[in-house]
C-alpha positions as CSV (number, residue, x, y, z in Angstrom):
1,X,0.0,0.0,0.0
2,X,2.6,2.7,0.7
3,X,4.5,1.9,-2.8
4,X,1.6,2.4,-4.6
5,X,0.2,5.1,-2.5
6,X,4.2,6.8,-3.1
7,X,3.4,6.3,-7.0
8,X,0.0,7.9,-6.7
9,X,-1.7,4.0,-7.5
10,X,-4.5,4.6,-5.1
11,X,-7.1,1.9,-7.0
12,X,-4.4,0.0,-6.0
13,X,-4.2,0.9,-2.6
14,X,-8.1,0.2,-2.5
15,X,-7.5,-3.5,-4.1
16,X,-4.9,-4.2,-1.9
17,X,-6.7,-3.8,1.3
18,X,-9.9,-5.0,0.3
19,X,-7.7,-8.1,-0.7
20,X,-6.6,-8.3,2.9
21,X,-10.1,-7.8,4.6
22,X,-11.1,-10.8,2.5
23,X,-8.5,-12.7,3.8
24,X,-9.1,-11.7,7.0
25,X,-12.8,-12.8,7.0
26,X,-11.9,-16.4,5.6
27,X,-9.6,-16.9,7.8
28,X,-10.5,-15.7,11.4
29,X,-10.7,-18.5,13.1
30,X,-7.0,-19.6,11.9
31,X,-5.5,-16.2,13.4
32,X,-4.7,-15.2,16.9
33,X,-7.0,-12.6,18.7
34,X,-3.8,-10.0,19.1
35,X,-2.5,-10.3,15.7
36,X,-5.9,-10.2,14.3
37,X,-6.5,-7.0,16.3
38,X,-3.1,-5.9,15.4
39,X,-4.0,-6.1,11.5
40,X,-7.0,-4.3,12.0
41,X,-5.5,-1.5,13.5
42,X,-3.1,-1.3,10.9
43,X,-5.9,-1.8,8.0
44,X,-7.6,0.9,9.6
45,X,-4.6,3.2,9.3
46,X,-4.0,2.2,5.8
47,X,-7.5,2.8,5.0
48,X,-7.6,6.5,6.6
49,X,-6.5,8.4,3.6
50,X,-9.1,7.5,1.5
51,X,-11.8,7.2,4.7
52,X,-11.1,10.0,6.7
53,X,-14.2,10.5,8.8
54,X,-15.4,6.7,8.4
55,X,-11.7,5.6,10.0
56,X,-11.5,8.1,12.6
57,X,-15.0,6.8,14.1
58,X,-14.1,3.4,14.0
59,X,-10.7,4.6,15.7
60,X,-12.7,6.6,18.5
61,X,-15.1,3.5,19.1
62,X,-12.3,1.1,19.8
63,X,-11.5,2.9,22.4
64,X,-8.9,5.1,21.5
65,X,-8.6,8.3,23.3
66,X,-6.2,10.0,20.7
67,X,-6.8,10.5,16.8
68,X,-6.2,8.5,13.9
69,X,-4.3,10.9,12.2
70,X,-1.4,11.2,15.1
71,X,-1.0,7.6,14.6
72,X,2.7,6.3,12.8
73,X,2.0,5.1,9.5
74,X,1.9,1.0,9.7
């Protein structure tokens, strides 16, 4: 996501992530709850340039006290 983000490929960006929520969904039960958690957070940061608002209230209603966009890039 960030090489095609850097080379302004942002359907790319899109494909890539929806790829990985796919995967994701398939294969829940085979992941660990903290990694799984882990990739969500990350997916969620990956996803916030295109999402701004959508990502920032799914941020907030994990429980996060401080922004999204304060957050290093995954």
């Amino acid at each position: 996501v960030t090489n095609d983000m850097e080379n302004f490929k942002f359907n790319n960006c899109l494909i890539n992530i929806m790829d990985l929520v796919n995967y994701l969904q398939k294969n829940k039960e085979n992941i660990s709850t903290d990694i799984y958690k882990r990739i969500l957070k990350n997916t969620c940061l990956m996803l916030h340039p295109f999402a701004p608002f959508v990502t920032e209230e799914v941020w907030s209603n994990w429980g996060n006290s401080n922004f999204i966009v304060k957050q290093i890039w995954p």
